[in-house]
C-alpha positions as protocol buffer text, in pm:
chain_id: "A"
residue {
  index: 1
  type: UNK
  ca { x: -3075 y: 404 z: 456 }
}
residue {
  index: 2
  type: UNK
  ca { x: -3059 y: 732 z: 701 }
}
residue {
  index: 3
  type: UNK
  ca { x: -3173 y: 1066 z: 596 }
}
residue {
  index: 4
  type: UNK
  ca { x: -2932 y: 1206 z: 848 }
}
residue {
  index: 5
  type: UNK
  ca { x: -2575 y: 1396 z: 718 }
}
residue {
  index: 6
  type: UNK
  ca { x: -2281 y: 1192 z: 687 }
}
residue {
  index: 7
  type: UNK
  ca { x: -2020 y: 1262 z: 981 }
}
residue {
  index: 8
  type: UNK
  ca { x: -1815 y: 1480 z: 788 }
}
residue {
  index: 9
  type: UNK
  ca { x: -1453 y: 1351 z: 665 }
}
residue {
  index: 10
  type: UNK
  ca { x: -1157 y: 1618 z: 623 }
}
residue {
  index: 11
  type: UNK
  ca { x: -1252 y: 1691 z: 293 }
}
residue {
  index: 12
  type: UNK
  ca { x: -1659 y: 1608 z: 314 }
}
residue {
  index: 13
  type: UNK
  ca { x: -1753 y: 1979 z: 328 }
}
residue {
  index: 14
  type: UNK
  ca { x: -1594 y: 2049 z: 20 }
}
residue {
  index: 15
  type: UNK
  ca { x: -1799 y: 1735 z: -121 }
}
residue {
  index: 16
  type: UNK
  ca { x: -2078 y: 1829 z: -81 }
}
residue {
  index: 17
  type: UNK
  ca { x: -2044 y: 2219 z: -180 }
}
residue {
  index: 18
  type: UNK
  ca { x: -2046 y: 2138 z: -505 }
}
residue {
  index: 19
  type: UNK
  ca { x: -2405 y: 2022 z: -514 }
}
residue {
  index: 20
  type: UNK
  ca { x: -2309 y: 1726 z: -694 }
}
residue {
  index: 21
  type: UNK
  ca { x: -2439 y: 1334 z: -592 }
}
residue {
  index: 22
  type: UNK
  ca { x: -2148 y: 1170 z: -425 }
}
residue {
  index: 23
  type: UNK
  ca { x: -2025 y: 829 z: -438 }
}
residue {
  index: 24
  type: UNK
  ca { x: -1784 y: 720 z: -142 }
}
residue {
  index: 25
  type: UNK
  ca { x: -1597 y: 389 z: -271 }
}
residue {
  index: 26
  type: UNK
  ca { x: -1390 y: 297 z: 87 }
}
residue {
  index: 27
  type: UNK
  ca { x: -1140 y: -25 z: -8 }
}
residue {
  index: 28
  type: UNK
  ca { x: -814 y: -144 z: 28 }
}
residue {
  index: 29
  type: UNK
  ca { x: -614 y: -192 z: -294 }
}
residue {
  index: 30
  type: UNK
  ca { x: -507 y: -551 z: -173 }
}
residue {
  index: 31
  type: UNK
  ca { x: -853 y: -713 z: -134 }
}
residue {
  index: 32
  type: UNK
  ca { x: -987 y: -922 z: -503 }
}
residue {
  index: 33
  type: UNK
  ca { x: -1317 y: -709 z: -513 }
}
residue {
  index: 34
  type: UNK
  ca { x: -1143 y: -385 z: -475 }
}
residue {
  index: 35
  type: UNK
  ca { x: -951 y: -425 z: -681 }
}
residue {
  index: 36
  type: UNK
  ca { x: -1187 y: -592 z: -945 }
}
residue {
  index: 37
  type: UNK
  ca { x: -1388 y: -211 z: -848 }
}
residue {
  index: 38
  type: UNK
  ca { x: -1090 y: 10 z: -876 }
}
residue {
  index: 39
  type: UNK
  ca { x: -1076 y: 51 z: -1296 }
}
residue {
  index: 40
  type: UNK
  ca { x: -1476 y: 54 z: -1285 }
}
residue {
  index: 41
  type: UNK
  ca { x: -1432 y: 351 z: -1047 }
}
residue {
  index: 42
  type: UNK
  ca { x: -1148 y: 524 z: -1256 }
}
residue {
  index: 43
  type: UNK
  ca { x: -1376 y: 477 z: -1572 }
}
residue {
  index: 44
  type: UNK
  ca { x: -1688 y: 649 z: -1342 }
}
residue {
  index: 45
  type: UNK
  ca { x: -1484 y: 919 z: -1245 }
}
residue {
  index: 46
  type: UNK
  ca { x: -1412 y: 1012 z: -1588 }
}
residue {
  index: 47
  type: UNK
  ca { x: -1765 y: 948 z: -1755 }
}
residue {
  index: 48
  type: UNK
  ca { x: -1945 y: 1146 z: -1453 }
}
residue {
  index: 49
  type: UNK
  ca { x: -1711 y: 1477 z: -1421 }
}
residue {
  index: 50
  type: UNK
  ca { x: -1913 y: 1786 z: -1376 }
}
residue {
  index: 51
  type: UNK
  ca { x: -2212 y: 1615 z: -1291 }
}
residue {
  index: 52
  type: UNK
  ca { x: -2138 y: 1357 z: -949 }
}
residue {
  index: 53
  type: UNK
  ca { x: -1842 y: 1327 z: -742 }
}
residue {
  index: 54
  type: UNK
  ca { x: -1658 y: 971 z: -734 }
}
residue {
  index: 55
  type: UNK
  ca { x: -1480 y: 953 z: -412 }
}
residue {
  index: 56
  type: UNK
  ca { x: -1240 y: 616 z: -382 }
}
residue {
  index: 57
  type: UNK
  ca { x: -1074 y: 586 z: -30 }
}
residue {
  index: 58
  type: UNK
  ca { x: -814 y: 332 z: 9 }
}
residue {
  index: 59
  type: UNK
  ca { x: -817 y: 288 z: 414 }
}
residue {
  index: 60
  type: UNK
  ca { x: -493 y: 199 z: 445 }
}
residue {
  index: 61
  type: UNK
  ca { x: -372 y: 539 z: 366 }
}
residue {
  index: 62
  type: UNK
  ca { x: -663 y: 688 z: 524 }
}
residue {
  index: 63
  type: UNK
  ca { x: -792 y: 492 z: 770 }
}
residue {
  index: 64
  type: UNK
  ca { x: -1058 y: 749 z: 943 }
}
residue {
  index: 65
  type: UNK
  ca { x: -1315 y: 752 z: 689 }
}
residue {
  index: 66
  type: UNK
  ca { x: -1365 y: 377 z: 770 }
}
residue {
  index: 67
  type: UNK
  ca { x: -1436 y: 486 z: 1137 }
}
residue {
  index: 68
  type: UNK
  ca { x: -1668 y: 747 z: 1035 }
}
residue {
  index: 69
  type: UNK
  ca { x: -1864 y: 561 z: 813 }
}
residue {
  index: 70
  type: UNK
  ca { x: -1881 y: 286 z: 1022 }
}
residue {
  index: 71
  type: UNK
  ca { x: -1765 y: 43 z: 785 }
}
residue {
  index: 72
  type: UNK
  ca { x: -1802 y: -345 z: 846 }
}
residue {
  index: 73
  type: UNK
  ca { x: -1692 y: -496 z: 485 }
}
residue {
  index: 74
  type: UNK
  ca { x: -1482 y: -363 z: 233 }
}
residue {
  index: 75
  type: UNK
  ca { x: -1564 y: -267 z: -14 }
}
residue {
  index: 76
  type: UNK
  ca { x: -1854 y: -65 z: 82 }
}
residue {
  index: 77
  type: UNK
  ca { x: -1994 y: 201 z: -176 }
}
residue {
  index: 78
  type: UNK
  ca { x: -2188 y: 481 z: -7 }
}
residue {
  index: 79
  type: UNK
  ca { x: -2424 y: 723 z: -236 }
}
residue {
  index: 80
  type: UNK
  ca { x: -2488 y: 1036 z: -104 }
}
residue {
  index: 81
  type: UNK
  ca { x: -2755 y: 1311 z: -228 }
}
residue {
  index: 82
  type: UNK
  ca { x: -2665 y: 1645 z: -326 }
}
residue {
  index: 83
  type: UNK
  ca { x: -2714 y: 1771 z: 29 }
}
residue {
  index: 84
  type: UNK
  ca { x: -2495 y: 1553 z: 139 }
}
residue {
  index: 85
  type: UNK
  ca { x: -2701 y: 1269 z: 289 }
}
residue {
  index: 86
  type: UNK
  ca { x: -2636 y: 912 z: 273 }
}
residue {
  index: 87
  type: UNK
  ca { x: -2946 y: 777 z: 75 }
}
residue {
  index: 88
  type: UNK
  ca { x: -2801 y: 390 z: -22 }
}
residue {
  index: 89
  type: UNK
  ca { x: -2524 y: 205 z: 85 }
}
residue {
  index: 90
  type: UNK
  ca { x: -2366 y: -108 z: -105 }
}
residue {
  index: 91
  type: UNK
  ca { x: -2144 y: -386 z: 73 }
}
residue {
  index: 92
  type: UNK
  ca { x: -1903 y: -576 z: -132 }
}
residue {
  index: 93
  type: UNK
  ca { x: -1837 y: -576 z: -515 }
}
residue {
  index: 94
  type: UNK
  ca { x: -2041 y: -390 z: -716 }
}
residue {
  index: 95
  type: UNK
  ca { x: -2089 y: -365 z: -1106 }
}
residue {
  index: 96
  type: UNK
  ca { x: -2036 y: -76 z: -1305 }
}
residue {
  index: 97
  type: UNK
  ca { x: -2444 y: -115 z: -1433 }
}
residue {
  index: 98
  type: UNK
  ca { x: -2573 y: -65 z: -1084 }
}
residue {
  index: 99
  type: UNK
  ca { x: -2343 y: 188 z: -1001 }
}
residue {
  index: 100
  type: UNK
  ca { x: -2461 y: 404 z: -1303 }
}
residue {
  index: 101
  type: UNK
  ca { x: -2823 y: 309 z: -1220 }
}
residue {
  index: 102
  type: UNK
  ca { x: -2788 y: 414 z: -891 }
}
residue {
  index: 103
  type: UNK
  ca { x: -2648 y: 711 z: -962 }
}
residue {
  index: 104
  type: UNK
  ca { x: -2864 y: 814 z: -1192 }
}
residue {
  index: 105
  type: UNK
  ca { x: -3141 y: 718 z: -940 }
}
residue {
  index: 106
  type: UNK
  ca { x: -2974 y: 970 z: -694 }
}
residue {
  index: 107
  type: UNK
  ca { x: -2973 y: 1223 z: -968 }
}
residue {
  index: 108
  type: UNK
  ca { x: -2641 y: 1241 z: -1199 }
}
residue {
  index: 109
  type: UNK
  ca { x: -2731 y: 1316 z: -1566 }
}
């Protein structure tokens, strides 16, 4: 966990300006759990609108992110705080119950 800013991506300013908790889903839509993840994320997007931002990357369009964030597995979930800070970080699949609790726990209503 670092209380230092993400390494801004092209469009991380514009994240984070909305004051909004962020969570970074970085993937590739041919590995099993990212693909298990990528209807759980759809779903998130939808339930959370207006009150966190759910950000899924697919690096193989968009491979910089990965660099940034230094990832090591996919997929990796990163939860940022309304300033923009990394505050968890999650390798591998992840369900949509501890998604929601950690998003709540980063503050999403």
């Amino acid at each position: 966990m670092s209380s230092e800013k993400i390494a801004s991506t092209k469009d991380s300013s514009e994240i984070t300006a909305q004051n909004l908790p962020v969570l970074i889903d970085l993937g590739r839509g041919t590995c099993k759990a990212c693909k298990m993840m990528l209807p759980i994320l759809q779903e998130l997007q939808e339930e959370y609108k207006g009150r966190a931002i759910i950000k899924i990357i697919d690096i193989r369009y968009d491979p910089e992110p990965a660099r940034v964030y230094k990832i090591r597995l996919i997929p990796t979930q990163i939860f940022l705080d309304v300033q923009g800070r990394e505050v968890y970080r999650h390798e591998g699949f992840m369900d949509k119950a501890s998604i929601k609790q950690k998003l709540q726990e980063i503050g999403a209503k």
